[in-house]
C-alpha positions as CSV (number, residue, x, y, z in Angstrom):
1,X,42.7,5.1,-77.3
2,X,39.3,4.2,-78.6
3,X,37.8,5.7,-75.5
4,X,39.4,8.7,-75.3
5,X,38.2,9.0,-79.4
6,X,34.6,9.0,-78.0
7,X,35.7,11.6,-75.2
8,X,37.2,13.6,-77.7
9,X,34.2,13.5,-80.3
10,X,32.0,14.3,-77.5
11,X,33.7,17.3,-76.5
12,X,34.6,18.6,-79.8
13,X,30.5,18.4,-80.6
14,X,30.0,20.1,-77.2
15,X,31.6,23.3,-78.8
16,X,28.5,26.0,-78.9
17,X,29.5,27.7,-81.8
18,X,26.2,29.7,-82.4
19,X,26.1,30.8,-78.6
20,X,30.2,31.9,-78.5
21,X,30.2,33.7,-82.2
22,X,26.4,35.5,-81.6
23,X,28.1,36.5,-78.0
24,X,31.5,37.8,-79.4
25,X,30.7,39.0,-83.1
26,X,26.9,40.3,-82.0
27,X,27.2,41.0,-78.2
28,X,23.4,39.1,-78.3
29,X,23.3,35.4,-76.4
30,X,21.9,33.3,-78.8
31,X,19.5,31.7,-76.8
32,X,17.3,34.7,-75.1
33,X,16.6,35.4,-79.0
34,X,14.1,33.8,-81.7
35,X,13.4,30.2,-81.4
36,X,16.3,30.2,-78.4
37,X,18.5,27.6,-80.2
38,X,21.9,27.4,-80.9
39,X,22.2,26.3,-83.9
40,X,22.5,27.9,-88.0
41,X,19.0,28.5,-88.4
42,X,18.4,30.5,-85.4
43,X,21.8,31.8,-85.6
44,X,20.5,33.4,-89.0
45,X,16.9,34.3,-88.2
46,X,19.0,36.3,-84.8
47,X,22.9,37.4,-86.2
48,X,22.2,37.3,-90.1
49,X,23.0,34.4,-93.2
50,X,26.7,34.9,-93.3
51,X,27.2,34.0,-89.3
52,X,24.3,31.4,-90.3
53,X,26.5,29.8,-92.7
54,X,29.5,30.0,-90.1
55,X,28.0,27.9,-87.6
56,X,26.4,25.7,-89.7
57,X,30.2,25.2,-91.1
58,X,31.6,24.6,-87.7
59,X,28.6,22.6,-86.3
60,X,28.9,20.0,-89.0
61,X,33.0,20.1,-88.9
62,X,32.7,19.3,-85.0
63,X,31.1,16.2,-85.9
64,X,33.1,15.1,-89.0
65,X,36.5,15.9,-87.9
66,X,36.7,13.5,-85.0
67,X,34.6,10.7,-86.6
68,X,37.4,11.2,-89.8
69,X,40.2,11.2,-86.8
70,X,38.9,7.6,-85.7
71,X,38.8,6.4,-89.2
72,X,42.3,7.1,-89.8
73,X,43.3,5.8,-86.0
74,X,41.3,3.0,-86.1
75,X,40.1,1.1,-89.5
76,X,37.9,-1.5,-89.4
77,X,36.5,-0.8,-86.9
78,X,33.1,0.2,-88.0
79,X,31.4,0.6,-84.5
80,X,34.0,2.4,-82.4
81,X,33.6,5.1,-85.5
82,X,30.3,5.1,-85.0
83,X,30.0,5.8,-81.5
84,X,32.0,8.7,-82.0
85,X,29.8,10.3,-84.6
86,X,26.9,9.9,-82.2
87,X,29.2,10.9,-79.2
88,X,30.1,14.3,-81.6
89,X,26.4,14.6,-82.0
90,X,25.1,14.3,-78.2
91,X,27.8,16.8,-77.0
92,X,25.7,19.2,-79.7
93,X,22.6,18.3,-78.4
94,X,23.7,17.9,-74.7
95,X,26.8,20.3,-74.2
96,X,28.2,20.3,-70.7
97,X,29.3,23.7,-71.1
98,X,25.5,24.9,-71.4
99,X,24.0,22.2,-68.8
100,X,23.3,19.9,-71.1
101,X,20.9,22.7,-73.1
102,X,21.8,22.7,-76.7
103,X,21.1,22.2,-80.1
104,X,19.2,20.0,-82.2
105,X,21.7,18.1,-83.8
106,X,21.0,18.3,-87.8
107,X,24.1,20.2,-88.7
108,X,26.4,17.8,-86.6
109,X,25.0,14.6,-87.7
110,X,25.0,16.0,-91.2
111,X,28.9,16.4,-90.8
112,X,29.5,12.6,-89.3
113,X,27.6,11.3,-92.2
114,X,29.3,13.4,-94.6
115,X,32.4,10.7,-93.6
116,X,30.6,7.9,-93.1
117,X,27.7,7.2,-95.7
118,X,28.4,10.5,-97.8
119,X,25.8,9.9,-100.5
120,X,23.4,9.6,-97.7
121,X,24.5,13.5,-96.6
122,X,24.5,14.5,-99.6
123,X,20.7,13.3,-100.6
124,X,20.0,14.7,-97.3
125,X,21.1,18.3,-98.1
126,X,19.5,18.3,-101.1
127,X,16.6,17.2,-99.5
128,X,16.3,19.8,-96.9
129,X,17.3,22.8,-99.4
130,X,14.3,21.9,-101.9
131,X,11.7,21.8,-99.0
132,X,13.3,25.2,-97.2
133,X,13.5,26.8,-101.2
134,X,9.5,25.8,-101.3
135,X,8.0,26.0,-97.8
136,X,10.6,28.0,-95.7
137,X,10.2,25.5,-92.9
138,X,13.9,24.7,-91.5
139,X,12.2,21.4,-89.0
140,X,10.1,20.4,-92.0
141,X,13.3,19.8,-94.3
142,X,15.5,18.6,-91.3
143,X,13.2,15.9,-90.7
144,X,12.5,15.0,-94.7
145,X,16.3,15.1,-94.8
146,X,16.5,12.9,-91.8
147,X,14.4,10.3,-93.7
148,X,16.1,10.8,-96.4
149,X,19.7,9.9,-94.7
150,X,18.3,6.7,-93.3
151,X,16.9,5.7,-96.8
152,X,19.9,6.4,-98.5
153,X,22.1,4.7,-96.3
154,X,20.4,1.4,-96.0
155,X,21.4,1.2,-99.7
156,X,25.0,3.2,-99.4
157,X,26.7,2.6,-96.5
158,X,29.9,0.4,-96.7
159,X,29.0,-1.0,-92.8
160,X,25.8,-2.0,-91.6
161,X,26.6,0.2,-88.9
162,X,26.8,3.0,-90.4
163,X,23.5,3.0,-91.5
164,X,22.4,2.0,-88.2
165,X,23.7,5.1,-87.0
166,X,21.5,7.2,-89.5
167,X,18.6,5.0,-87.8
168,X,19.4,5.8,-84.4
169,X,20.4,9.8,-85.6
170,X,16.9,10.3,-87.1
171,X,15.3,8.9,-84.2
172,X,17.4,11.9,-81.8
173,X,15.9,14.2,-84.4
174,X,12.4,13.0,-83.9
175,X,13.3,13.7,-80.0
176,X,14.9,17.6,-80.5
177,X,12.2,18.2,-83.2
178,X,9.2,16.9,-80.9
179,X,8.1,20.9,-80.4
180,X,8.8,21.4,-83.7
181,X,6.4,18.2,-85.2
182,X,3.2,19.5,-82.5
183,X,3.8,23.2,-84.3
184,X,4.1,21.4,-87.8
185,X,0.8,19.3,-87.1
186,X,-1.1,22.4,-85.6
187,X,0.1,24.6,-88.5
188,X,1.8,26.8,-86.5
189,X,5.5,26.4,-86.6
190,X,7.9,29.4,-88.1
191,X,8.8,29.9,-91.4
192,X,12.2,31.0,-92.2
């Protein structure tokens, strides 16, 4: 069973909400528009806020749902919950269905630490709505929220794993963000 809990959280973070809802509700394919993501905030800058706040909904439930399924299957067993949440998160960021071309990853981490270390998600979203309120840069207050996560969980999490996980999580966002960081330093990137 553990294995197949991995499986499963892979697949289930696999699911391209913002590509299948854009496609169905907007008749428009999600990545041929905007920034060419698939995740909430191109979804909004391409289909509108309410869709936006769909898929960021169902983004971040795809990665808590299996990592709370594991916790319930399996407790105490800190590190098999753990590789699901990062499995959940790959699948976002690496979908089969989409040739291994997908998102970023912020909504679907935010959703497996939402279970895991949730005072860590919740500094987190505070974090990244005060720096998209004042600079209107979604990467900027992914990453500060990012930083934030692995800050707050070194002091919150109930297993040392877990806030290993926010460690190795931020470090994937450094990778999905790297376009995003050169735009940041060369003062170029989009403002939302």
């Amino acid at each position: 069973m553990p294995y197949a809990l991995v499986v499963l959280g892979y697949l289930a973070g696999s699911i391209p909400f913002g590509v299948l809802l854009t496609r169905w509700l907007r008749g428009v394919d999600v990545r041929q528009k905007g920034s060419g993501n698939i995740g909430a905030t191109n979804v909004t800058r391409v289909a509108g806020k309410k869709l936006g706040a769909v898929v960021l909904l169902l983004d971040a439930l795809k990665g808590a749902l299996p990592v709370a399924l594991a916790l319930r299957l399996l407790p105490g067993q800190p590190t098999l919950h753990v590789l699901v949440g990062l499995s959940a998160v790959l699948g976002h960021v690496y979908p089969v269905w989409l040739k291994l071309h997908g998102g970023k990853g912020v909504a679907t981490a935010l959703g497996v630490l939402v279970v895991l270390v949730p005072l860590a998600a919740l500094a987190a979203a505070l974090v990244y709505a005060v720096i998209l309120a004042v600079w209107r840069v979604s990467s900027l207050g992914s990453l500060a929220a990012g930083a934030t996560a692995v800050g707050t969980s070194a002091f919150t999490a109930r297993e040392v794993e877990y806030a290993g996980l926010s460690a190795v999580l931020f470090v994937l966002m450094l990778w999905t963000h790297r376009g995003n960081i050169d735009r940041l330093l060369r003062r170029t990137e989009r403002r939302f």
